[in-house]
Backbone as CSV, one residue per row, in Angstrom:
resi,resn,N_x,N_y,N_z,CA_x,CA_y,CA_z,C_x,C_y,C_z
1,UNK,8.678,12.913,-4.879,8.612,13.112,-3.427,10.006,13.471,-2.926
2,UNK,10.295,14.460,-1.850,11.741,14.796,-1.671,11.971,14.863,-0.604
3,UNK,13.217,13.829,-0.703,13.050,12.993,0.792,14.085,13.726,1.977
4,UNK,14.351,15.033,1.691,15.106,15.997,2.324,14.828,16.207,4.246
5,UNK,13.095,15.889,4.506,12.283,16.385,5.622,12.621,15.012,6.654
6,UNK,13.156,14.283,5.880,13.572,12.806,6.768,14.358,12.859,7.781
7,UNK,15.351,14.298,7.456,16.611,14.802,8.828,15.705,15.204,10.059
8,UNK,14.886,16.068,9.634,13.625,17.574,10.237,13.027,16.402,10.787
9,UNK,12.567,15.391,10.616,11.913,14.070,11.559,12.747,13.700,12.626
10,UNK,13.500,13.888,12.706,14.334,12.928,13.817,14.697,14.401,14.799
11,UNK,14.383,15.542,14.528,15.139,16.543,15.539,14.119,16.146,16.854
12,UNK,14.605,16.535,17.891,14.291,16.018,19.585,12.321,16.569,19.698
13,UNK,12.058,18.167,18.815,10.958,18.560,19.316,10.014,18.416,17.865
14,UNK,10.389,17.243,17.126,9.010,17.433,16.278,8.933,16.153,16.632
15,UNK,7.984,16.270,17.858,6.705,15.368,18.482,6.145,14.924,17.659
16,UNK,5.303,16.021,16.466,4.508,15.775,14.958,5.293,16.266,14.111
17,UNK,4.810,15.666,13.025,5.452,16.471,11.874,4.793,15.545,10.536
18,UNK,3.980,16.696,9.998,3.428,16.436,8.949,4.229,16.640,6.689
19,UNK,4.031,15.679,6.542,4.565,15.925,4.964,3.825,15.384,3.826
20,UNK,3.022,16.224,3.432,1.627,15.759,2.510,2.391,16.216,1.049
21,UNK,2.359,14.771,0.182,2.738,15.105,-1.618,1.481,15.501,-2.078
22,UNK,1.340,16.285,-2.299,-0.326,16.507,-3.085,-0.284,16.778,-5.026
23,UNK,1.150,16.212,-5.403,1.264,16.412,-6.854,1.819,15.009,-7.628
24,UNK,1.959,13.726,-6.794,2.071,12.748,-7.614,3.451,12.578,-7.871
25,UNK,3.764,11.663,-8.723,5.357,11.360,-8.757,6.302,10.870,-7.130
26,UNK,5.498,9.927,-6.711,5.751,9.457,-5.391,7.133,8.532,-5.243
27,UNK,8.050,8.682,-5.035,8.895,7.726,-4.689,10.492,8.129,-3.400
28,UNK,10.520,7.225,-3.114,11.529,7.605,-2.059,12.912,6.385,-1.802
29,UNK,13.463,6.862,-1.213,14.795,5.530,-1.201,14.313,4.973,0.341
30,UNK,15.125,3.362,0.505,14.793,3.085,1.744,14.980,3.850,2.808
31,UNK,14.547,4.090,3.500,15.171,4.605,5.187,14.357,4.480,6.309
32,UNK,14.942,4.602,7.277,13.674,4.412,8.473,14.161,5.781,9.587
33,UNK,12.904,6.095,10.338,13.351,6.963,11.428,12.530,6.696,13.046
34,UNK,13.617,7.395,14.076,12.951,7.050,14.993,11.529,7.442,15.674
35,UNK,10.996,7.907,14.445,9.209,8.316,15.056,8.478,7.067,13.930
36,UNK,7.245,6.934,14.419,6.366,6.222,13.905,6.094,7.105,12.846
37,UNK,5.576,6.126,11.687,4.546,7.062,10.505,3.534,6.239,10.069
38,UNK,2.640,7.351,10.026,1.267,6.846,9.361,1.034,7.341,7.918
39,UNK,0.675,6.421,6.796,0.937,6.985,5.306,-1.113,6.565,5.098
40,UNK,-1.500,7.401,4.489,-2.729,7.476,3.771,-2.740,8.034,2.533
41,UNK,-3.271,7.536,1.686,-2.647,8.141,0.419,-4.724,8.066,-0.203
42,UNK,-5.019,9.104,-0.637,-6.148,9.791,-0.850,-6.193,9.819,-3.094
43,UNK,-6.952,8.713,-3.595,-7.046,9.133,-4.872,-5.987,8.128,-5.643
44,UNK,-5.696,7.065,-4.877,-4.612,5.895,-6.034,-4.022,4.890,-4.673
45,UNK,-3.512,4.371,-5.489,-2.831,3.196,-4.573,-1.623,3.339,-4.501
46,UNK,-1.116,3.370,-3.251,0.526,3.384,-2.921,0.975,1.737,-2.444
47,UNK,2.722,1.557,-2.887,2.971,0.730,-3.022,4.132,0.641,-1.574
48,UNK,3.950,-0.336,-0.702,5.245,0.283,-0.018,5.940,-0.839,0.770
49,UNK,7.411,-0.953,0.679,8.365,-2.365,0.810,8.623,-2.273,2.368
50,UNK,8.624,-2.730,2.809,9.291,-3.662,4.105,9.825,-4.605,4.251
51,UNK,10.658,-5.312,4.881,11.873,-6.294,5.322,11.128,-7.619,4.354
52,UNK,11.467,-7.033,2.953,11.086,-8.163,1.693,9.442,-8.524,1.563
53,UNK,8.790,-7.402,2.284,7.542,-7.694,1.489,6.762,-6.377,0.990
54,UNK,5.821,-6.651,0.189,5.341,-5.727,-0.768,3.961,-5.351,-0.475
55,UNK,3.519,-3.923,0.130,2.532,-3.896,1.093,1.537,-3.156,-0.259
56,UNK,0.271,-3.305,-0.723,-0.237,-2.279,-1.156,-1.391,-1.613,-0.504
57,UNK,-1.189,-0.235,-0.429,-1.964,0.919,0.383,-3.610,1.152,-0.480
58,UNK,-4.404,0.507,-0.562,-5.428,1.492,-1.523,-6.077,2.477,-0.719
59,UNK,-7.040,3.174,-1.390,-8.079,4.064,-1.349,-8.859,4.223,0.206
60,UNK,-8.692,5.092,0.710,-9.563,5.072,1.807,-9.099,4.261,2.744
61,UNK,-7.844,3.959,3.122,-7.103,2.783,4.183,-5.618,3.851,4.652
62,UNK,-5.579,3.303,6.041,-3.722,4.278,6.068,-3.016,2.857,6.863
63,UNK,-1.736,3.176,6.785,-0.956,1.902,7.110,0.118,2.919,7.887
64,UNK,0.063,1.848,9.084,1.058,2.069,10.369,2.254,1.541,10.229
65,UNK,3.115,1.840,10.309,4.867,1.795,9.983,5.435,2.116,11.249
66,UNK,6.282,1.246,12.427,6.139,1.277,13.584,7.739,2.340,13.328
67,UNK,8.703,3.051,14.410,9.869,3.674,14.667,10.316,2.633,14.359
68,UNK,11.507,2.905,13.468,12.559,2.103,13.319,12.403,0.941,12.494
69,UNK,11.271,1.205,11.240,11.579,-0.120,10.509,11.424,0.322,8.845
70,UNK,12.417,-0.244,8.369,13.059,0.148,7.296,11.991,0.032,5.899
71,UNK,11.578,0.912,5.173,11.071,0.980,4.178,11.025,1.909,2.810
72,UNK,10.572,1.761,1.782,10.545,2.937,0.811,8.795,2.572,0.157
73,UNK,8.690,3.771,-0.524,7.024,4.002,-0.819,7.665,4.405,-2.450
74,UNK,6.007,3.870,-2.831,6.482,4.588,-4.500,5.038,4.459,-4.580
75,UNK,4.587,5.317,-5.636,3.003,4.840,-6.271,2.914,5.155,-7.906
76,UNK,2.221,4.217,-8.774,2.136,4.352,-10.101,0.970,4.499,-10.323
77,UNK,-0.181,5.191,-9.773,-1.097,5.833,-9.702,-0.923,7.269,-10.461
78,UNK,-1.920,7.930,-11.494,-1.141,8.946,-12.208,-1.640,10.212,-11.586
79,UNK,-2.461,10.196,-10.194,-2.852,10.573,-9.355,-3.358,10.536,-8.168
80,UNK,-2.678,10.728,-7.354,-2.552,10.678,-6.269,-2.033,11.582,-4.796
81,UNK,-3.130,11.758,-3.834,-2.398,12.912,-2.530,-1.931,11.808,-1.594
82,UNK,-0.827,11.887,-0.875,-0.157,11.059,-0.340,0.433,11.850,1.607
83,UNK,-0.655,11.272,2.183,-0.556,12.314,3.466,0.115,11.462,4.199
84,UNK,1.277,12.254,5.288,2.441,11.427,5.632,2.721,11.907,7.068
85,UNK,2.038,11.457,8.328,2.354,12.230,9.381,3.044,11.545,10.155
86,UNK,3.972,11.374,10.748,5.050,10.852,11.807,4.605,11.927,13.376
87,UNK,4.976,10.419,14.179,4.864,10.361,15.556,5.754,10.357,16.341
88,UNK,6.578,10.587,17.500,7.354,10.294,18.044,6.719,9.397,18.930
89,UNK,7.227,8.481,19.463,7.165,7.514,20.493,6.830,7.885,21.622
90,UNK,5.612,7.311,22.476,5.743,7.823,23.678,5.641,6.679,24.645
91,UNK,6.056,6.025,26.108,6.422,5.682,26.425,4.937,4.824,27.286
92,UNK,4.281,5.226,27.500,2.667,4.939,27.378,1.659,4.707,26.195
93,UNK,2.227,4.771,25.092,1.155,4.551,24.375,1.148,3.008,24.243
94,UNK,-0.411,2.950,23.345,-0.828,1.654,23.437,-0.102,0.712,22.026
95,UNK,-0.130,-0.700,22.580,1.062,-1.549,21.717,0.189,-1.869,20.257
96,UNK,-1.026,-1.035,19.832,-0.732,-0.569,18.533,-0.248,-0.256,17.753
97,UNK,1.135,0.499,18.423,1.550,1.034,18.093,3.017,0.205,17.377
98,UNK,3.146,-0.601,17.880,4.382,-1.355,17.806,4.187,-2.307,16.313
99,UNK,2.645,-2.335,15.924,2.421,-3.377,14.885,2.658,-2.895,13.546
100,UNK,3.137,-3.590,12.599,2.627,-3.275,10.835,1.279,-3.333,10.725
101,UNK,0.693,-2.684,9.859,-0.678,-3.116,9.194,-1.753,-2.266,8.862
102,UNK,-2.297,-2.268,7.780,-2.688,-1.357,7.092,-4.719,-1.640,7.766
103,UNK,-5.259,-0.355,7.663,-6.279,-0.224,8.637,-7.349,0.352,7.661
104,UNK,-8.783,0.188,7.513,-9.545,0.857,7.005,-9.259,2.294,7.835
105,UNK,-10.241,3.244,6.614,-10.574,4.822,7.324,-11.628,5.369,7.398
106,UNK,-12.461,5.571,8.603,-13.634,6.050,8.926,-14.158,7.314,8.288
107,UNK,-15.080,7.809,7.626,-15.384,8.720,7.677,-14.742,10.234,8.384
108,UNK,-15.142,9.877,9.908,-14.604,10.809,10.532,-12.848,10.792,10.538
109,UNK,-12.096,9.685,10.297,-10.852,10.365,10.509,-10.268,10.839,9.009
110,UNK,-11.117,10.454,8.062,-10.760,10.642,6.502,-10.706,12.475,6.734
111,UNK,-12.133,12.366,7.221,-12.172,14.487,7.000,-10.535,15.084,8.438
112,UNK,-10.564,14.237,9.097,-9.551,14.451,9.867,-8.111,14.955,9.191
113,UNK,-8.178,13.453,8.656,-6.588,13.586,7.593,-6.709,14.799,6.576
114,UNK,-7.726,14.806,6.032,-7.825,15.742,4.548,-7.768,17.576,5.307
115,UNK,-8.221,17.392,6.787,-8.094,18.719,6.933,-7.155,19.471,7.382
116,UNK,-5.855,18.610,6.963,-4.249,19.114,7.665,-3.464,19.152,5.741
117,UNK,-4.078,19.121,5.017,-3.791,19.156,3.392,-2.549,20.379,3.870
118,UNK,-2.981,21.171,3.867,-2.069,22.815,3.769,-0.764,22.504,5.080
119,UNK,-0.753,21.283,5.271,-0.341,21.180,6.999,1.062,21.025,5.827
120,UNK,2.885,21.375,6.576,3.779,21.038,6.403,4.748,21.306,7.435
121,UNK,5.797,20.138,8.150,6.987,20.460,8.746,6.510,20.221,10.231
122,UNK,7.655,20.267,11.234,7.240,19.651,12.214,6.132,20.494,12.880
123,UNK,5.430,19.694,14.173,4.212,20.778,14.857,4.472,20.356,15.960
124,UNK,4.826,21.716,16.987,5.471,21.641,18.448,4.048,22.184,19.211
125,UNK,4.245,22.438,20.382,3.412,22.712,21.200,2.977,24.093,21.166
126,UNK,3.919,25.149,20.600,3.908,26.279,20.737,2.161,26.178,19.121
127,UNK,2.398,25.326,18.642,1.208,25.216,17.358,-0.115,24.806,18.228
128,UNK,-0.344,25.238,18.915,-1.390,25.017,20.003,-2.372,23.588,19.261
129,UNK,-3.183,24.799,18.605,-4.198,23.675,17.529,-4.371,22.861,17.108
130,UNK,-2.987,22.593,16.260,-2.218,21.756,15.198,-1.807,20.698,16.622
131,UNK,-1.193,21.255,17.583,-0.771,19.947,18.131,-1.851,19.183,18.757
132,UNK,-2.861,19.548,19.564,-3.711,18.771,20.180,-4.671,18.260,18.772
133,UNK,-4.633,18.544,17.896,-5.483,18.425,17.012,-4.704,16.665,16.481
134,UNK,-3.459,16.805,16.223,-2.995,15.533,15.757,-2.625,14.679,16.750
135,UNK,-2.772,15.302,18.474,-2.813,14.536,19.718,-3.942,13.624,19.214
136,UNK,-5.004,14.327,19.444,-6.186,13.453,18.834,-6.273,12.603,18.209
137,UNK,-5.531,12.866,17.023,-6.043,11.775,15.780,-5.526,10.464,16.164
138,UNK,-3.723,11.361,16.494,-3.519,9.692,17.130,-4.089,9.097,18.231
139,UNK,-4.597,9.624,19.064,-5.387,8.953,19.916,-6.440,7.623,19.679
140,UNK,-6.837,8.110,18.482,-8.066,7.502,17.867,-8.154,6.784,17.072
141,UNK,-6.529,6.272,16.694,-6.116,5.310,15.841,-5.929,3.893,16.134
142,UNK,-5.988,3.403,17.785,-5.799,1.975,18.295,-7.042,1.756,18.095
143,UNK,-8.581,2.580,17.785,-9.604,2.116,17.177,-9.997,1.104,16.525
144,UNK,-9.316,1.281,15.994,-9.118,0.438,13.941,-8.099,-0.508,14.546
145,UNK,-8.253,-1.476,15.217,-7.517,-2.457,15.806,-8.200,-3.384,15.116
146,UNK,-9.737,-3.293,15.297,-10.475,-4.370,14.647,-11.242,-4.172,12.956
147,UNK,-10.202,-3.354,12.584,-10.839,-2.759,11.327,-9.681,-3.286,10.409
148,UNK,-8.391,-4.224,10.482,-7.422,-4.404,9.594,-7.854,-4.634,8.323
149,UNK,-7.138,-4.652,7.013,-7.730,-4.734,6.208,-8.192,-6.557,6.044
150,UNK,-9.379,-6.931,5.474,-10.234,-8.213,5.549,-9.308,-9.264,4.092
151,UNK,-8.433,-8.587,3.238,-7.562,-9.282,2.352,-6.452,-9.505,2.406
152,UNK,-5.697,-10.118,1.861,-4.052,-9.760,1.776,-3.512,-8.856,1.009
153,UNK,-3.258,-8.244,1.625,-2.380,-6.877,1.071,-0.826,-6.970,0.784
154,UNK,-0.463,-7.806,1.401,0.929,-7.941,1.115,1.625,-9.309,0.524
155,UNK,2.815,-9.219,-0.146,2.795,-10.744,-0.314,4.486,-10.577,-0.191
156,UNK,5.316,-11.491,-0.425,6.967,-11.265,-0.501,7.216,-10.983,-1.554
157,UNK,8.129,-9.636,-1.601,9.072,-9.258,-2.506,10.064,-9.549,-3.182
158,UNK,10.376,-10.077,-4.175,11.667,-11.059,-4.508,12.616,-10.400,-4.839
159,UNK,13.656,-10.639,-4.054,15.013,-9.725,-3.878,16.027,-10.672,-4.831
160,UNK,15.346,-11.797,-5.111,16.131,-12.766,-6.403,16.746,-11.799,-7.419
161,UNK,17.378,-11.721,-8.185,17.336,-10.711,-9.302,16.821,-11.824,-10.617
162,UNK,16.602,-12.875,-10.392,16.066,-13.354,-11.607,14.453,-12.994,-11.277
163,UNK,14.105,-13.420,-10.070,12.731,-13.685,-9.991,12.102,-12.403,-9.695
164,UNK,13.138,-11.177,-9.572,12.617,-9.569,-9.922,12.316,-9.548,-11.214
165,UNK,13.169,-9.962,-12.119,12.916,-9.595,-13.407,11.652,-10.605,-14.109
166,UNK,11.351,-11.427,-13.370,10.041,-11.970,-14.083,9.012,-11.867,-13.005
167,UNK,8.704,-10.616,-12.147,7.625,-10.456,-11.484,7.489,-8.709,-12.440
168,UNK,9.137,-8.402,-12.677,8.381,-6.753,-13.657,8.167,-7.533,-14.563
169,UNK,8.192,-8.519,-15.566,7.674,-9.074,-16.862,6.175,-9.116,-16.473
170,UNK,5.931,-10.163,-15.533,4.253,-10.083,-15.228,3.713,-9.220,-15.168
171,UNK,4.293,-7.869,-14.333,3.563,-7.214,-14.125,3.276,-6.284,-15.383
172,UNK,4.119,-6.223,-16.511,3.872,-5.776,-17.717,3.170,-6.326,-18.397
173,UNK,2.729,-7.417,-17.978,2.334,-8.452,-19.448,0.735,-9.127,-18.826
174,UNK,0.104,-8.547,-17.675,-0.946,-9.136,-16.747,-2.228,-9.602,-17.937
175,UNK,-2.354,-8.844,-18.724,-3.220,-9.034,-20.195,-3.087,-10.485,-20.927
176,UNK,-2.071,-11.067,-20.490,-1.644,-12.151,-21.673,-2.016,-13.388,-20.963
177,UNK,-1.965,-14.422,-21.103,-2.673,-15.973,-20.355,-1.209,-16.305,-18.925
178,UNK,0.036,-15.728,-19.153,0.858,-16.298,-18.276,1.186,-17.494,-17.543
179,UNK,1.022,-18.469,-18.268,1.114,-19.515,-17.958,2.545,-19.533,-17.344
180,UNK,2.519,-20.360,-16.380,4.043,-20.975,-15.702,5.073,-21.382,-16.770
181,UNK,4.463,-21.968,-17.670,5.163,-22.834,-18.894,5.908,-22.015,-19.908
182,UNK,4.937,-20.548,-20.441,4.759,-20.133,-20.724,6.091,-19.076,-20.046
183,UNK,5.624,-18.827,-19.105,6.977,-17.565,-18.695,8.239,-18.309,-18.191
184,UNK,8.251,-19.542,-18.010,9.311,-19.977,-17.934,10.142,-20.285,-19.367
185,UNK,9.417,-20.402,-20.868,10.346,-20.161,-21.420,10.814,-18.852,-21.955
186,UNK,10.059,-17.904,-21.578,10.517,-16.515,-21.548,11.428,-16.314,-21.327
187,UNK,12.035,-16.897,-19.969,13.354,-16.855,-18.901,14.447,-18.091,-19.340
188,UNK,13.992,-19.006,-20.277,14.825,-19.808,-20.780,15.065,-20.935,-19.832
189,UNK,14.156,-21.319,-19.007,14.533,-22.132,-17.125,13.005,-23.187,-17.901
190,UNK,13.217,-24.303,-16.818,12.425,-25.369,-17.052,10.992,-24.819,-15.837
191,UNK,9.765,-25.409,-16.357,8.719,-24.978,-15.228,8.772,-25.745,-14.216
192,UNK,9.993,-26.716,-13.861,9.956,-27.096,-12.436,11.388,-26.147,-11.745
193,UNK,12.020,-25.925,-12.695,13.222,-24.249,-11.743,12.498,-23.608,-11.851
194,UNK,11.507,-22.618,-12.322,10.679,-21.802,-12.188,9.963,-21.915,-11.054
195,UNK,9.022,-23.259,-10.469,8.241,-23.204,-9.651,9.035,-23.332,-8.149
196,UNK,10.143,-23.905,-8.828,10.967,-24.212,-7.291,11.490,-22.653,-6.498
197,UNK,11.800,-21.923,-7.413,12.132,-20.892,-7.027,11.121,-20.380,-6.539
198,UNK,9.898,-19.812,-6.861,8.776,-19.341,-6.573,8.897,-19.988,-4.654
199,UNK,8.197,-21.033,-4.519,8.582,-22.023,-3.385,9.425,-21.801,-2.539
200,UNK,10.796,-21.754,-2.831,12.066,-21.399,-2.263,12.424,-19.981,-1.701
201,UNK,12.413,-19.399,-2.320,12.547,-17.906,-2.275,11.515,-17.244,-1.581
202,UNK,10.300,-17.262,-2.387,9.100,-16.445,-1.928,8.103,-16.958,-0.940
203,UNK,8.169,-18.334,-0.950,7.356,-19.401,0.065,5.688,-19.088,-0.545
204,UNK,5.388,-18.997,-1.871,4.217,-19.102,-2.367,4.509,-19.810,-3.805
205,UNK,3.351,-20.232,-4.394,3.706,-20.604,-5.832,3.654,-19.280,-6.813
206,UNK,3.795,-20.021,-7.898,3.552,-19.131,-9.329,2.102,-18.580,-9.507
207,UNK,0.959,-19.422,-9.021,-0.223,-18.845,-9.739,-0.975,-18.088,-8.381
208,UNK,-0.341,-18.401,-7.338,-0.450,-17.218,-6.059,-0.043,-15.824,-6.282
209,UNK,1.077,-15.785,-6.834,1.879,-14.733,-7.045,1.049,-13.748,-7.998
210,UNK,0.868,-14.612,-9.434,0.285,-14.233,-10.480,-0.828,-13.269,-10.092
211,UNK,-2.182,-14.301,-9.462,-3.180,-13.812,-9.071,-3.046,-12.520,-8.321
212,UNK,-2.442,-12.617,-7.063,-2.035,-11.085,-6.426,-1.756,-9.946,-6.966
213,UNK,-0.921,-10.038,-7.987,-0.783,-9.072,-8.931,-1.481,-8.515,-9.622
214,UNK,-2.696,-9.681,-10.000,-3.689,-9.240,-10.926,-4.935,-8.559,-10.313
215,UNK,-5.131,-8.883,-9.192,-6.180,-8.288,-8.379,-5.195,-7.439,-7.656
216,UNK,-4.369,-6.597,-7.270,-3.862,-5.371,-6.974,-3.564,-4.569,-8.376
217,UNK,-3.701,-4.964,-9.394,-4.064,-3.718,-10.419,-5.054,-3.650,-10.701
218,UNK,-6.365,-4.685,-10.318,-7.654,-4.222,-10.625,-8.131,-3.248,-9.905
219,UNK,-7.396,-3.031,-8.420,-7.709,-2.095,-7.919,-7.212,-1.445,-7.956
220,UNK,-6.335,-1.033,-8.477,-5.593,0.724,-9.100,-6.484,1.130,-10.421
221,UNK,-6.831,0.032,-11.223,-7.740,0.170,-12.375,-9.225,0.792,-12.199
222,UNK,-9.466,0.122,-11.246,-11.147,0.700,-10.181,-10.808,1.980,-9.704
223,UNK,-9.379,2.701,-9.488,-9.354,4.229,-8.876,-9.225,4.945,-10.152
224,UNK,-8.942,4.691,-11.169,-8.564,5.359,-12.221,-10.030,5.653,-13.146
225,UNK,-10.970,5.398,-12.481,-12.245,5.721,-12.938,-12.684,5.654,-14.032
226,UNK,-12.113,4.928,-14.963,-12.169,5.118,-16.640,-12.623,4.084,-17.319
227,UNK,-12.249,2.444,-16.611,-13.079,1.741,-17.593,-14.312,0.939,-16.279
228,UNK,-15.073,0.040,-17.032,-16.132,-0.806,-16.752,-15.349,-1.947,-16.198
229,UNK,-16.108,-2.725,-15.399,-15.324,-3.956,-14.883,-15.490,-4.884,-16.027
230,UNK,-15.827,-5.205,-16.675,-15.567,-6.117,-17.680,-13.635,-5.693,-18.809
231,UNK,-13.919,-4.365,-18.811,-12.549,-4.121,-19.574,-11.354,-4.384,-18.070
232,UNK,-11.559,-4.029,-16.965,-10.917,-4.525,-16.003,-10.556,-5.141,-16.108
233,UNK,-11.184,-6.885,-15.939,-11.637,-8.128,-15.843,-10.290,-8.571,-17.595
234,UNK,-10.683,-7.788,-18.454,-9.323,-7.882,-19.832,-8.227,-7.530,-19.374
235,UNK,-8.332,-6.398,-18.943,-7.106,-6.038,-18.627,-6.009,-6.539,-17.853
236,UNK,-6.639,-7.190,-16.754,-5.335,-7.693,-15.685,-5.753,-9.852,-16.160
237,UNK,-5.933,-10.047,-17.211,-6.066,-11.165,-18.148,-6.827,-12.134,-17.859
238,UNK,-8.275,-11.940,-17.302,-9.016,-12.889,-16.930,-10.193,-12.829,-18.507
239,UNK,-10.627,-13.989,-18.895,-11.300,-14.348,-20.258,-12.649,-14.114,-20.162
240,UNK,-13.382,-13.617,-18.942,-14.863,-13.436,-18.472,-14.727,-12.631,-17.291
241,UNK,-16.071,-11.639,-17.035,-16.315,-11.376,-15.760,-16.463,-11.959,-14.692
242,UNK,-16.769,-12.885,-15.013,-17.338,-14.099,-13.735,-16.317,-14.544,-13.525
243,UNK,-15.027,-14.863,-14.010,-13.909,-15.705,-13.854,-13.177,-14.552,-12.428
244,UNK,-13.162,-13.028,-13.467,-12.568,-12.102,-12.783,-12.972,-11.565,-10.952
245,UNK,-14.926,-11.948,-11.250,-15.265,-11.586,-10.206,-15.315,-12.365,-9.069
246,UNK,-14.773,-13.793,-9.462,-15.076,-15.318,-8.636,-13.742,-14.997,-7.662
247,UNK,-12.462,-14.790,-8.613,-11.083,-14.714,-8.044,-11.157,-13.761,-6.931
248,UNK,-11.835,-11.981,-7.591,-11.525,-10.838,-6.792,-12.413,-10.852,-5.497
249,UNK,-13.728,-11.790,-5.374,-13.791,-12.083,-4.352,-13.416,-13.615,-3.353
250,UNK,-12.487,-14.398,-3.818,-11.669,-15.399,-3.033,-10.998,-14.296,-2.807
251,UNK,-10.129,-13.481,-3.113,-8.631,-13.114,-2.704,-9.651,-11.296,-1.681
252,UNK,-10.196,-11.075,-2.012,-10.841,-9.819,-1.568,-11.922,-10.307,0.049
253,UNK,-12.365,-10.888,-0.589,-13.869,-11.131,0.122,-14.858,-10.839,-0.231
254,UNK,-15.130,-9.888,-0.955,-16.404,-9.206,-2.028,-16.126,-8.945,-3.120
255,UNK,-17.568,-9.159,-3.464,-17.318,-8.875,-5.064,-16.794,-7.502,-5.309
256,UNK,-16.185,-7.195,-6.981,-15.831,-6.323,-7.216,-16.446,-5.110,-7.181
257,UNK,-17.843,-5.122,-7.497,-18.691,-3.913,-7.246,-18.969,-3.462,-5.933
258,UNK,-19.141,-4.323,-4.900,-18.946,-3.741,-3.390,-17.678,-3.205,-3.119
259,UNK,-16.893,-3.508,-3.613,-15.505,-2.962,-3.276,-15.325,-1.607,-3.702
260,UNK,-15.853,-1.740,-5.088,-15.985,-0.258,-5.582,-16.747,0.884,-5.062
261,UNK,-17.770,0.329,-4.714,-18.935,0.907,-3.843,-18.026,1.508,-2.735
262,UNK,-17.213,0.839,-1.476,-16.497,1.120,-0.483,-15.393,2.012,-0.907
263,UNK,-14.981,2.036,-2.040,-13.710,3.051,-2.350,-14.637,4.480,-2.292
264,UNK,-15.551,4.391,-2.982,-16.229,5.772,-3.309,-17.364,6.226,-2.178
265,UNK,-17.218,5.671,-1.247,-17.812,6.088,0.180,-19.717,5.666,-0.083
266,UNK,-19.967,5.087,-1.329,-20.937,4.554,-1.277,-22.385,4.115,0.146
């Protein structure tokens, strides 16, 4: 992703301004600007940081990022379109606008988003079409006020550098039993410095953490269309389906097959 169009955002007359990745390899450095952005990412899950927490974007959802607050996006999805339209502020709009939080996507605004694909660079007034056209959309976005997403999507990011390096271990190793005990002697630390930190730092435990992780790659695993929920259910290290499907709906709200059902417009 090339984060060059970030200047071209901030000039006085791009009111809009659209920047769609449609080839994957998503990543960007922190920065923030003074227009709002809305990120929808079409075909994988995007990953994206804010003031120490770790938001994930899936399938069919877009997430509001208010002016002025500091973030970077990445996605390890090995496919993925990543549609990126920024707002400028207007002085009347509604205090939707002011919030974080990631929103289901209707039907109608999905064909909305998908039909600005070819769209790039800012869109002034003189773009007649283009502008009332994304007048609209945003219009129609304090909608989904009551549509937030129904799970947790986000959890804290650990800016520890120890407790970075054993959240990328987990996240490499989600297949294996991970016990607390277990990855604490990985790290060479006792499982009560291990848990304290968890606690301290992140204000959740170890098997909170764990779990989150494991049900946000089941759902990058569910976009990648390739295995059955039972190899799922192996993969991110649960010993049964039922174990896998009990968790993904505590932490989800539905079972895994409705969920799947809802990604694919079912």
């Amino acid at each position: 992703m090339n984060n060059s169009h970030f200047g071209a955002v901030e000039e006085d007359d791009a009111e809009f301004y659209v920047y769609n990745v449609l080839s994957g390899g998503i990543k960007t450095e922190i920065h923030h600007h003074s227009s709002a952005q809305m990120v929808y990412a079409e075909g994988g899950i995007v990953h994206i940081f804010t003031d120490q927490k770790h938001w994930y974007l899936p399938a069919r959802c877009f997430m509001w990022i208010p002016a002025g607050t500091p973030h970077y996006i990445f996605s390890t999805s090995h496919s993925v379109d990543l549609f990126n339209f920024y707002f400028k502020k207007e002085e009347t709009e509604d205090g939707f606008f002011d919030e974080i939080n990631i929103y289901s996507v209707s039907h109608l605004l999905r064909e909305m988003i998908l039909h600005t694909k070819g769209w790039d660079g800012k869109i002034t007034k003189k773009d007649v079409n283009k502008y009332y056209f994304l007048k609209a959309l945003k219009g129609i976005l304090p909608q989904k006020r009551e549509k937030k997403m129904a799970f947790p999507v986000q959890h804290p990011f650990p800016q520890d550098e120890t407790l970075l390096k054993i959240a990328k271990y987990i996240h490499a190793n989600l297949e294996k039993p991970l016990t607390i005990e277990s990855t604490a002697k990985e790290f060479g630390m006792s499982t009560r410095t291990l848990s304290r930190k968890f606690k301290e730092i992140l204000g959740m435990n170890y098997v909170r953490f764990l779990r989150a992780l494991r049900i946000t790659r089941s759902l990058e695993l569910m976009l990648e269309d390739k295995y059955n929920m039972y190899e799922i259910s192996m993969m991110v290290g649960y010993n049964s389906l039922s174990s896998f499907s009990n968790i993904f709906k505590k932490v989800i709200g539905i079972p895994p097959t409705e969920y799947l059902q809802k990604l694919r417009g079912d």
